[in-house]
N, C-alpha and C positions, 0 to 999 in steps of 0.2 A: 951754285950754278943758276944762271937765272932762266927764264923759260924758252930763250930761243937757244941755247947751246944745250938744253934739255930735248927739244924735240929735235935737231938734226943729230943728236945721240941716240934717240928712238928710230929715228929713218933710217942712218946710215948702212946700216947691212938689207935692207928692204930693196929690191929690184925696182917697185914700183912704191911712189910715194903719193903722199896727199900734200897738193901746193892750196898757199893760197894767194889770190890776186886781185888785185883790185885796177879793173880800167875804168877810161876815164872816155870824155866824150865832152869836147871844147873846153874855154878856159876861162879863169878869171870868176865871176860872178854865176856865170852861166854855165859852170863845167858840173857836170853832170855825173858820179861814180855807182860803180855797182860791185861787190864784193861776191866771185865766184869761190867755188872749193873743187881742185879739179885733181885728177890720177894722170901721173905722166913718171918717166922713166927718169928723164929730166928739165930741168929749168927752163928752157927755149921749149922743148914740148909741150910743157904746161903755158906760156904764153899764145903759144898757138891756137892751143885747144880753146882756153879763155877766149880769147877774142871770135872766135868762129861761135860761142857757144853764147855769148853775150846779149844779152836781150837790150842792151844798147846798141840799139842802127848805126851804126859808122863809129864806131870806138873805136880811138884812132892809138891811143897812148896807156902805158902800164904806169899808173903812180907807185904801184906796191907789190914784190910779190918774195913770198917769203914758204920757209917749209910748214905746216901746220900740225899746231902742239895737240897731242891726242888728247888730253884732259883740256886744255882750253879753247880750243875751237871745233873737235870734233865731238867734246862731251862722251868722251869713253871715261869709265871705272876700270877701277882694277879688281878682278876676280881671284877670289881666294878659296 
């Protein structure tokens, strides 16, 4: 399994999830990105939430968004 069909096996029975997303803000040379980590129900929730939350002024467009792997981007352990 490799790590994104490992984390939406960790989400899947979860009501609420951890996305991650990346907007963007112009293009070309000039495009500007910022990598959010947000809680939403679903997919379109969590791009909402991103862009309202985004400390890029006028971030117009989602280059990326994806569900977030608990060991690689949340930096959770497993307790034993």
């Amino acid at each position: 399994m490799n790590q994104f069909e490992e984390a939406e096996d960790y989400w899947k029975n979860k009501i609420y999830k951890k996305w991650v997303v990346v907007v963007a803000k112009g293009r070309g040379k000039r495009e500007q990105t910022e990598q959010l980590y947000v809680r939403s129900k679903t997919e379109c929730g969590a791009i909402k939430t991103a862009l309202f939350h985004a400390a890029l002024k006028g971030a117009r467009h989602i280059n990326n968004i994806r569900v977030a792997h608990p060991v690689y981007d949340l930096k959770a352990t497993e307790v034993i």
